[in-house]
RODO-2510 file (C-alpha; in nm, 4 decimals, decimal comma):
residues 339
     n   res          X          Y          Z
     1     x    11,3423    12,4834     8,3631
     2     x    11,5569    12,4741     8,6969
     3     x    11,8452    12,2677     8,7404
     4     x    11,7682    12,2000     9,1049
     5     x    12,0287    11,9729     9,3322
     6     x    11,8796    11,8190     9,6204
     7     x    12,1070    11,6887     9,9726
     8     x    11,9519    11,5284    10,2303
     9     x    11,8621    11,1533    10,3079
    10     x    11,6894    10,8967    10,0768
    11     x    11,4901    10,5677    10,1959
    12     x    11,3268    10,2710    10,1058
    13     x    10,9462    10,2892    10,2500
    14     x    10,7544     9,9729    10,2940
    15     x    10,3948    10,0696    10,3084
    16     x    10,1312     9,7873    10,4360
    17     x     9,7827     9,8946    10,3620
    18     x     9,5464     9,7611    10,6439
    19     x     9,1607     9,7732    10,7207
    20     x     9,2484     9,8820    11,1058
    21     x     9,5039     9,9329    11,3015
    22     x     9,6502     9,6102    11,4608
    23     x     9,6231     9,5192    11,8429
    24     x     9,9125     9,4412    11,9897
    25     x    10,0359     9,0339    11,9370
    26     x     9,7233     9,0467    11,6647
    27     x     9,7969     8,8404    11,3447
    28     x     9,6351     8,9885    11,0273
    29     x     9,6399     9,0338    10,6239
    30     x     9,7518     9,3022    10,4672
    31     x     9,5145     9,4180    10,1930
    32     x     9,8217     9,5865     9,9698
    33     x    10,2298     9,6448    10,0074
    34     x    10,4337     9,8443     9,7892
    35     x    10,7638     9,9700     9,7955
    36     x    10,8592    10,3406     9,6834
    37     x    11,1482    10,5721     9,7640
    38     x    11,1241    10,8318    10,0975
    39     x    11,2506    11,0940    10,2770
    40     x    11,2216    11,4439    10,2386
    41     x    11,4895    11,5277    10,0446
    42     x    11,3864    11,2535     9,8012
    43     x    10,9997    11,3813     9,8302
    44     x    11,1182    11,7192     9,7608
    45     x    11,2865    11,6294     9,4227
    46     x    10,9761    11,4385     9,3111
    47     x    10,7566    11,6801     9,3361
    48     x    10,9576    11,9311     9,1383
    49     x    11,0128    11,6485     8,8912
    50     x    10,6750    11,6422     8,8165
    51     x    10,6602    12,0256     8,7459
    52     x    10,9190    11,9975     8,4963
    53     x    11,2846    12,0588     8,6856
    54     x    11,5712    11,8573     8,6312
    55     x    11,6766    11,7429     8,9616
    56     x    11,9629    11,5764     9,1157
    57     x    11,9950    11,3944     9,4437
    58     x    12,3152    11,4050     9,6709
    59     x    12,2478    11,1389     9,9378
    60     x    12,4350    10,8076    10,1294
    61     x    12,3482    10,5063     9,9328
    62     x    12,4437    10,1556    10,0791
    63     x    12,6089     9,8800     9,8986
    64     x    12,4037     9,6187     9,9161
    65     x    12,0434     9,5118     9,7010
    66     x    11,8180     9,7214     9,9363
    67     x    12,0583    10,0254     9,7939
    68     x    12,0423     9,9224     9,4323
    69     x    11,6691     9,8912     9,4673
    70     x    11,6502    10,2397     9,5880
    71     x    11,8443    10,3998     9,3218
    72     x    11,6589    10,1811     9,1015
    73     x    11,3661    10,3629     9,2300
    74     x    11,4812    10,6995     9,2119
    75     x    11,5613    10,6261     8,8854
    76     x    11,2619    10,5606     8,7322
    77     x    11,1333    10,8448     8,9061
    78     x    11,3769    11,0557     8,6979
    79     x    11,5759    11,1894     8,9586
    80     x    11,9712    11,1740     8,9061
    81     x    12,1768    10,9736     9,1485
    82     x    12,5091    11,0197     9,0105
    83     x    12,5834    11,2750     9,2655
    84     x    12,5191    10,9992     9,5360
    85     x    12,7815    10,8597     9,7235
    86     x    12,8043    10,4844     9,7954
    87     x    12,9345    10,3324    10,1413
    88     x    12,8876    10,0326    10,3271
    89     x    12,6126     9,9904    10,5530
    90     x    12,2184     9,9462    10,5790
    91     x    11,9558    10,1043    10,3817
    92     x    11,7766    10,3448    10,5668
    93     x    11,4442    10,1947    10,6242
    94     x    11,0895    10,2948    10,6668
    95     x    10,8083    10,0512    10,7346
    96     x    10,4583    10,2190    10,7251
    97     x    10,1586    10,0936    10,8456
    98     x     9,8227    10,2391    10,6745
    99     x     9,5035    10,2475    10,8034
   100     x     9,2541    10,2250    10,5136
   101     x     8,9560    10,3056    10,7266
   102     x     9,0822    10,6502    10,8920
   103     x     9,4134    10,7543    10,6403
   104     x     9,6456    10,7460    10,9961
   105     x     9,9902    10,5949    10,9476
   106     x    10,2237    10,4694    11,1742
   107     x    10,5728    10,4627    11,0586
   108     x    10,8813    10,2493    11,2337
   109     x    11,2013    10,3855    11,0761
   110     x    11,5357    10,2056    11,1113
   111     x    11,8820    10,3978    10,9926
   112     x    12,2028    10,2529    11,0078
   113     x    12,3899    10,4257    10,7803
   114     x    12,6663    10,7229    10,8227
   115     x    12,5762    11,0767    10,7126
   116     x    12,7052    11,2345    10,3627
   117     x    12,9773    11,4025    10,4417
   118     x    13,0910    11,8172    10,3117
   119     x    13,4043    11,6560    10,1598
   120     x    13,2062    11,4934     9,8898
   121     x    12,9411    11,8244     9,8333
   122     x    13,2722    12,0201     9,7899
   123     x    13,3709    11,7760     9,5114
   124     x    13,0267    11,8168     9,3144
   125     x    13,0019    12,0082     9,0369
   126     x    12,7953    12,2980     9,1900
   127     x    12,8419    12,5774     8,9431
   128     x    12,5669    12,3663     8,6962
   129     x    12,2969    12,3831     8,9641
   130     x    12,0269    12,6977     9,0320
   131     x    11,9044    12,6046     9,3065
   132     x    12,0261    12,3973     9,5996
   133     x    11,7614    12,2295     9,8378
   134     x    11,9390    12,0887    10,1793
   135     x    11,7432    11,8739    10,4354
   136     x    11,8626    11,9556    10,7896
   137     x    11,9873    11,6593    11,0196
   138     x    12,2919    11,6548    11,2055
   139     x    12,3844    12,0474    11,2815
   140     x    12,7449    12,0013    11,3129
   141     x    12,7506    11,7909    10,9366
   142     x    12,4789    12,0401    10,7649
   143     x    12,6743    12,3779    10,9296
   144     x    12,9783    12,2162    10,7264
   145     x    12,8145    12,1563    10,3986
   146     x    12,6230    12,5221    10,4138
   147     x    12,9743    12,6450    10,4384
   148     x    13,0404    12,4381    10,2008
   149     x    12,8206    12,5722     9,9217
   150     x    12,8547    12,9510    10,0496
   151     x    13,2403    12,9183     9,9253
   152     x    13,2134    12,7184     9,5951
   153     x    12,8293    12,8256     9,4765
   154     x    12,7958    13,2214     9,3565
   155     x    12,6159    13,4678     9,6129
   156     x    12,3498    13,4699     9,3074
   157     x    12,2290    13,1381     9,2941
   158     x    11,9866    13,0702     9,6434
   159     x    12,0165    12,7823     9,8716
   160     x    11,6791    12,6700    10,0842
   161     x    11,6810    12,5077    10,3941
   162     x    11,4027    12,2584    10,5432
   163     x    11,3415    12,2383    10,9415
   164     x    11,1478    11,9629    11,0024
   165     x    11,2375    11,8390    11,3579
   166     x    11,4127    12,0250    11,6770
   167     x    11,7602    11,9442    11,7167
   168     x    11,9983    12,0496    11,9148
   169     x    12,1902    12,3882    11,7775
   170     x    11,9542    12,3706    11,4844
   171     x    11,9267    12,7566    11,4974
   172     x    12,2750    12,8318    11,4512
   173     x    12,1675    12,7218    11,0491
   174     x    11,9636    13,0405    11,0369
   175     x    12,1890    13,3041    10,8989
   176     x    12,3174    13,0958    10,6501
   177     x    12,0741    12,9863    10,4061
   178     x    11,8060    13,2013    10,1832
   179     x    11,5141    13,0551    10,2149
   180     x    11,4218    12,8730    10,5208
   181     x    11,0965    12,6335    10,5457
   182     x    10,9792    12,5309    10,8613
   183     x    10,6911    12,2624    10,9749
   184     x    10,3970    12,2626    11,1344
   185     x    10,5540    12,0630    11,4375
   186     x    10,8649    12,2404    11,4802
   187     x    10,6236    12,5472    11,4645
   188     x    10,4323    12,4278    11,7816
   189     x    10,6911    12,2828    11,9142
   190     x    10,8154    12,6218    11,9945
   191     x    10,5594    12,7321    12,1639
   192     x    10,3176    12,9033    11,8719
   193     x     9,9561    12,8565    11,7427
   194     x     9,9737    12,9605    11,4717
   195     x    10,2596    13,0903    11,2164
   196     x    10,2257    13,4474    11,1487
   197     x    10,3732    13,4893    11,5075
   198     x    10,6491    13,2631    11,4603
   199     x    10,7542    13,4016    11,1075
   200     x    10,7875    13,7398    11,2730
   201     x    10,9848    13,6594    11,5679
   202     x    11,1941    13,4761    11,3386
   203     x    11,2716    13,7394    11,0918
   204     x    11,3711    13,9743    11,3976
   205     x    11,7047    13,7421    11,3876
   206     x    11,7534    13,6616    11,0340
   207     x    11,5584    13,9927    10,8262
   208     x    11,7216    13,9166    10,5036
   209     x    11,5760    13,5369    10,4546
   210     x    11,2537    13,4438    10,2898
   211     x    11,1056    13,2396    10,6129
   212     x    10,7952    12,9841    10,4737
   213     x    10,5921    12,7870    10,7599
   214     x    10,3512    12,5185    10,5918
   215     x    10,0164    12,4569    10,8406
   216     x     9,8974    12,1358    10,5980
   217     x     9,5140    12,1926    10,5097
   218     x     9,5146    12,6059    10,5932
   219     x     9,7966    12,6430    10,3315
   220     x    10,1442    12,8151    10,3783
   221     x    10,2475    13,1560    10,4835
   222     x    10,5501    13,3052    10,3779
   223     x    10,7470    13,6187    10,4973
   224     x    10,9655    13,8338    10,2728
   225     x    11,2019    14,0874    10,4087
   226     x    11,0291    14,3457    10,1952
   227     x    10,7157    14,2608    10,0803
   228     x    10,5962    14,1237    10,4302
   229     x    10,3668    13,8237    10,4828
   230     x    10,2086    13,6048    10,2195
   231     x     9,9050    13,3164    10,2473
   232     x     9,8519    13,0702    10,0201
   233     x     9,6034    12,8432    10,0455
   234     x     9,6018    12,4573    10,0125
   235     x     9,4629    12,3416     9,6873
   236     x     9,3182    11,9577     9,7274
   237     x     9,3452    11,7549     9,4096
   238     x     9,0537    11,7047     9,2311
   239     x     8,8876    11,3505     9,3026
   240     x     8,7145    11,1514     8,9927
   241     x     8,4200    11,0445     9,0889
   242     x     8,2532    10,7645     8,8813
   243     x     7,9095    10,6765     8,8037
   244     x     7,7080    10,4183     9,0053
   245     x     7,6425    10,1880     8,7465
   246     x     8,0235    10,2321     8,6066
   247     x     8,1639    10,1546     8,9593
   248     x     7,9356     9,8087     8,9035
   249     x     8,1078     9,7031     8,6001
   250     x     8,4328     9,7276     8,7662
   251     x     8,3722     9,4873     9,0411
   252     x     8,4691     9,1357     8,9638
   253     x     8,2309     8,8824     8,8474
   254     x     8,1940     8,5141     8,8080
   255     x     8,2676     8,4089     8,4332
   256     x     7,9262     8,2887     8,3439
   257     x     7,7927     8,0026     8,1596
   258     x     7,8365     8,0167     7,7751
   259     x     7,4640     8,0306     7,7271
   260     x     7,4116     8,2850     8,0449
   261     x     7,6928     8,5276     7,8418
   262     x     7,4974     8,8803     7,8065
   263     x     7,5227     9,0517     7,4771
   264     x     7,8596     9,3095     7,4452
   265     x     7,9109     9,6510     7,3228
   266     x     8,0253     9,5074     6,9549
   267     x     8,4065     9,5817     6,8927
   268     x     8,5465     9,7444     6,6223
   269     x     8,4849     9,4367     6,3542
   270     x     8,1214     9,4161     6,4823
   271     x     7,9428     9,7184     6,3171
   272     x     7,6172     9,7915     6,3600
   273     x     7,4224     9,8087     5,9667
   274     x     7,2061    10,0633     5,9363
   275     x     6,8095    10,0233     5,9955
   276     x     6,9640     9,7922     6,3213
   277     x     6,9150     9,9273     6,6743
   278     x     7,1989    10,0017     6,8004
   279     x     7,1180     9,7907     7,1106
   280     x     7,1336     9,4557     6,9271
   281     x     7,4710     9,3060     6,8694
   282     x     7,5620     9,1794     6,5519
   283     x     7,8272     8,8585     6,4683
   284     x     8,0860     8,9108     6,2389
   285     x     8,1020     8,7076     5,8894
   286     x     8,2799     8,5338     5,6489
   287     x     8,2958     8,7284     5,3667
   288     x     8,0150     8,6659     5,1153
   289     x     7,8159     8,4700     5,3822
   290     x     7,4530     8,5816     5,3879
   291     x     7,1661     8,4368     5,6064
   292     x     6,9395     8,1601     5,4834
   293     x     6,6435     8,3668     5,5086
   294     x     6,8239     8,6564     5,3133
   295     x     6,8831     8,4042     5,0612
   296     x     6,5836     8,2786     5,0016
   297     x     6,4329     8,6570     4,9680
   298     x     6,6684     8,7137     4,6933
   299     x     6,6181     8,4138     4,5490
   300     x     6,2248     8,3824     4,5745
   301     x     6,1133     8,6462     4,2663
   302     x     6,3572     8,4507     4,0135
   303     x     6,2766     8,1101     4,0901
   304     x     6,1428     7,9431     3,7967
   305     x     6,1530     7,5705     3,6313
   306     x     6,3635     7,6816     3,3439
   307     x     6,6331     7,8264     3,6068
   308     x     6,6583     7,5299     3,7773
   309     x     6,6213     7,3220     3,5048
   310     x     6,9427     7,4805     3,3554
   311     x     7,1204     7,3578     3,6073
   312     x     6,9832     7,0225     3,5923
   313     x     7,1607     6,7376     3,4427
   314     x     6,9017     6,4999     3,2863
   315     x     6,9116     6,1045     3,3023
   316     x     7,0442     5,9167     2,9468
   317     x     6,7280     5,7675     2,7893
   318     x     6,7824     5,3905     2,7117
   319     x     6,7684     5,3180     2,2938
   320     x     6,4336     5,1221     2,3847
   321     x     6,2448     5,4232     2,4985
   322     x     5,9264     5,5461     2,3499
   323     x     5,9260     5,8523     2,4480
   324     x     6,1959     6,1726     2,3218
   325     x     6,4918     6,2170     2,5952
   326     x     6,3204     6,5680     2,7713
   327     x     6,4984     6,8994     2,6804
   328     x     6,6566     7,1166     2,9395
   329     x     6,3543     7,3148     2,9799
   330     x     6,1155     7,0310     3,0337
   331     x     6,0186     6,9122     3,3965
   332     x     6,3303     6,7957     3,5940
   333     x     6,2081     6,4412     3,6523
   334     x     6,3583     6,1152     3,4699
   335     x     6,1532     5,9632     3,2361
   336     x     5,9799     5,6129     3,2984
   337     x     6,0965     5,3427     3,0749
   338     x     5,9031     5,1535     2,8077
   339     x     5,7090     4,8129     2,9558
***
């Protein structure tokens, strides 16, 4: 697979999972919080992580525990941080709110952190990558590091280039990268409906780059210089559903009374014998333990007086006895004594 480097910003989102949307000075619960690494360049990485690329991430981490949680993070997400420079600072922030009840999300980001610099891409070592992703912010700082990667990375090896927001000067980055990806907002931002239009108006100014436009649930569309315009559409994941009675099981239940306990699915020492519905549980033994009503089948067609007078120990007869001391096959009872 790819060795993929990725240069943009990284941060540390806060997500609080709520039933509704709060009113404003309202005091409520969150129903769940978790913490996960953001940002797109981040995103990006994680998603090609999963499809099997070894990716690196070239970002501003601070020096303080928020930043060692984050490459923490990263890191067990697989994604390299060696290539990330460490300064002092904040941790760039996100704190998300959730609405559980309509999927919206309202995000409050705080950044106080300075931008990664072209000095330290130029020190990198870029001829090990085959494809570098850049995220663009600041136009000046991202013109830089595009120049950046034009001198030191072969005219083979393709750099991309994601246009999220409008900034100012933003479109003086056209001519320089390969592959250019624009959102849906910056899209309508410019004054199109829909991105077929855009793409072409854009590839009047910059013919040789592969221009992509993603429109969330309709898909992406994608112009090549040569081959024209492309449409892919979105593919949602598939959702498990469960079964009714499953989804029952699941739900959390009072630990009932010993004697209100309902019969289990037996484990793996509780085997079912055969001629035993498989509905009825069984109870595990000690070996050689049988029950008393098994026992006394087996025993019933060999009872006899001899057998149990075998195992019979009779009484000693006094010297003053009439009668013969009984043998072992005689009744069990002691004999009476003489008057």
């Amino acid at each position: 697979m790819a060795h993929i480097l990725g240069i943009g910003v990284a941060t540390l989102d806060i997500i609080n999972i709520v039933d509704h949307y709060p009113a404003e000075d309202e005091e409520m619960r969150a129903l769940e919080q978790r913490a996960c690494p953001g940002g797109n360049a981040a995103n990006t990485l994680h998603v090609l992580k999963q499809l099997g690329h070894h990716c690196d991430l070239a970002t501003v981490l601070a020096e303080e525990p928020d930043g060692d949680r984050l490459k923490n993070l990263l890191t067990q997400r697989g994604i390299g941080t060696d290539t990330c420079q460490r300064r002092s600072g904040r941790t760039p922030t996100s704190y998300i709110t959730l609405n559980a009840t309509n999927g919206s999300r309202t995000i409050i980001h705080h950044r106080d952190l300075p931008e990664l610099q072209a000095s330290h891409v130029a020190n990198l070592p870029l001829d090990r990558y085959d494809w570098i992703h850049l995220q663009a912010r600041d136009t000046h700082t991202t013109s830089r590091i595009l120049q950046t990667l034009r001198s030191h990375q072969p005219s083979h090896r393709p750099i991309s280039l994601e246009v999220e927001k409008d900034r100012d000067g933003v479109d003086m980055l056209f001519g320089q990268p390969d592959v250019i990806i624009f959102s849906r907002p910056f899209v309508l931002g410019r004054g199109y409906d829909e991105p077929e239009a855009f793409l072409r108006g854009i590839h009047k100014r910059v013919p040789g780059a592969i221009l992509i436009s993603t429109w969330g649930e309709e898909g992406s569309w994608a112009w090549a210089s040569r081959d024209g315009l492309y449409h892919a559409p979105a593919c949602p994941p598939p959702q498990r559903h469960r079964h009714p009675r499953r989804r029952r099981h699941l739900q959390r239940r009072p630990h009932p009374h010993p004697r209100q306990r309902r019969h289990r699915h037996p484990g793996p020492l509780q085997r079912h014998p055969p001629g035993r519905p498989q509905g009825r549980p069984t109870r595990p033994r000690r070996p050689g333990h049988q029950h008393p009503a098994k026992r006394r089948r087996q025993l019933r067609p060999d009872v006899s007086i001899q057998n149990l007078a075998i195992t019979y120990r009779a009484p000693e007869v006094h010297p003053g006895a009439r009668s013969p001391p009984p043998k072992p096959c005689d009744h069990p009872r002691p004999t009476r004594r003489a008057p």
